[in-house]
C-alpha positions in Angstrom: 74.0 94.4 105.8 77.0 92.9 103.9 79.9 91.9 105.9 83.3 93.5 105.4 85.5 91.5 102.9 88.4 91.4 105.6 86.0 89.7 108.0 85.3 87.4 105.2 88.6 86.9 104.9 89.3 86.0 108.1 86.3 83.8 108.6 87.2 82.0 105.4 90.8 81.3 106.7 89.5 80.3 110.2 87.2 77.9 108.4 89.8 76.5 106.5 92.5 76.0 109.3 90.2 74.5 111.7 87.1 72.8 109.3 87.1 68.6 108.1 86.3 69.7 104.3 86.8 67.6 101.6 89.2 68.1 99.0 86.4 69.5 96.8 85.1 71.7 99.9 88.6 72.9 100.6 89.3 74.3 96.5 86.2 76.0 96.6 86.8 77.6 99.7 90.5 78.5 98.7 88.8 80.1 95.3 86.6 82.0 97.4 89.8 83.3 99.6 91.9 84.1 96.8 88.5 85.6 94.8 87.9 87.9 98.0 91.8 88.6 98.2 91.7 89.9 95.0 88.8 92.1 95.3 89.8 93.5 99.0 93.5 94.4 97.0 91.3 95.9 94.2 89.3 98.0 96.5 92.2 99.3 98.4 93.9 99.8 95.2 90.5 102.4 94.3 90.8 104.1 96.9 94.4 105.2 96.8 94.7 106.0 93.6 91.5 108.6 94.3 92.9 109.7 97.5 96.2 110.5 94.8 93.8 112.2 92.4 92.6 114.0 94.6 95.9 115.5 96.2 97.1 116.4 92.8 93.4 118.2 92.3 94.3 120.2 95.2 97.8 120.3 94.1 97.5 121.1 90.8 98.8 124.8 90.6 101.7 123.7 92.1 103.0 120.7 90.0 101.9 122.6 86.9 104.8 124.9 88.5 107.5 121.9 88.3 110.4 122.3 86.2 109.8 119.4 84.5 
């Protein structure tokens, strides 16, 4: 079972608050928060623009209806 990316995230930060890393260690876990950032945005980002799609489905009669 994967873990959700916004544990992840939080691990990840947790990890890099509290860790020793190196300066290498430290990038690389910095390009794997802002990699999983990005991905978490783009996943919410998919599902609102379906949950839109699918109102105006459901809605379609009436904005056909609009004035404009």
């Amino acid at each position: 079972m994967t873990m959700p990316i916004d544990q992840q995230i939080a691990e990840l930060k947790a990890e890099l608050n509290n860790a020793c890393l190196t300066q290498r260690e430290r990038r690389e876990a910095q390009r794997e928060l802002e990699f999983l950032t990005e991905q978490d945005r783009s996943e919410a980002e998919t599902a609102y623009f379906a949950e839109v799609e699918g109102w105006a489905a459901v809605h379609a009669a009436e904005l056909a209806a609009l004035p404009f």
